[in-house]
C-alpha positions in Angstrom: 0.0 0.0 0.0 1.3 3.4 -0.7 2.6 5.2 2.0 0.8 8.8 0.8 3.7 10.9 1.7 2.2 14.3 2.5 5.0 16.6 1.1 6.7 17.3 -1.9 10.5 16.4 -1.3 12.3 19.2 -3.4 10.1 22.6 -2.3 8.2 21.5 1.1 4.6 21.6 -0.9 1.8 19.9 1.3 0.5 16.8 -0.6 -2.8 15.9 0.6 -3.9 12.0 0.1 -7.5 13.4 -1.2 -5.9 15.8 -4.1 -4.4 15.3 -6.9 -1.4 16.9 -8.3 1.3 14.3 -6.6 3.9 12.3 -8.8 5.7 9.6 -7.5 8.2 7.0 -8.5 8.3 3.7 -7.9 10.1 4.0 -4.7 7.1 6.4 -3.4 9.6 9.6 -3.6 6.9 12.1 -3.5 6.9 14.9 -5.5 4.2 17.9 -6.5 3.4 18.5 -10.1 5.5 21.8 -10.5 8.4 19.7 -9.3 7.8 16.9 -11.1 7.6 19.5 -14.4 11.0 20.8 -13.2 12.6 17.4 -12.9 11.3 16.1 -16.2 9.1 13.6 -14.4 12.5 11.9 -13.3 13.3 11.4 -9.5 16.2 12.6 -8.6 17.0 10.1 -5.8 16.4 6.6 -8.3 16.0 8.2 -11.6 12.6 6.5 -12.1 9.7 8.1 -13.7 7.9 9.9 -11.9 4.0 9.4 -12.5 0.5 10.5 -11.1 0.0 9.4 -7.7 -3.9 8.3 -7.1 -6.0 9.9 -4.6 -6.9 8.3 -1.4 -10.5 9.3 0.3 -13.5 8.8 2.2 -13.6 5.4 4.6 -10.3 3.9 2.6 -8.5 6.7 4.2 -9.9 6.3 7.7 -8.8 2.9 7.6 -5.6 3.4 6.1 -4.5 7.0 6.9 -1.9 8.8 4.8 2.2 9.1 5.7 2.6 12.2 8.6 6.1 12.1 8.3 7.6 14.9 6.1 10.4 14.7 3.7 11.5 17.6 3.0 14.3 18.9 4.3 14.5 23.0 4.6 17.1 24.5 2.6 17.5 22.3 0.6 
């Protein structure tokens, strides 16, 4: 199950599991779509593509809440 990280790694962004407009890779390195635009859809970290990310909502996400543990790291 994804872990529905809730930040964009490069610029801090908050990612929430109900939007849209997350990319990850297949290592769930979470970016937002601006981001994602400025890396080519490539992560940085693996060099995978980096593709939508589906929502998660009503009672799935009560049962299986999103990541609260942030990735980015200021400054950098």
């Amino acid at each position: 199950m994804l872990a529905m990280r809730p930040d964009c790694e490069r610029c801090g962004a908050d990612l929430p599991p109900q939007a849209g407009g997350a990319f990850i890779c297949s290592l769930e390195c979470t970016f937002c779509a601006e981001c994602a635009d400025a890396l080519d859809e490539r992560c940085p970290h693996c060099g995978g593509e980096l593709l939508d990310r589906p929502t998660r909502t009503g009672q799935t996400l009560r049962r299986h809440p999103a990541d609260t543990v942030r990735r980015h790291k200021a400054g950098s």
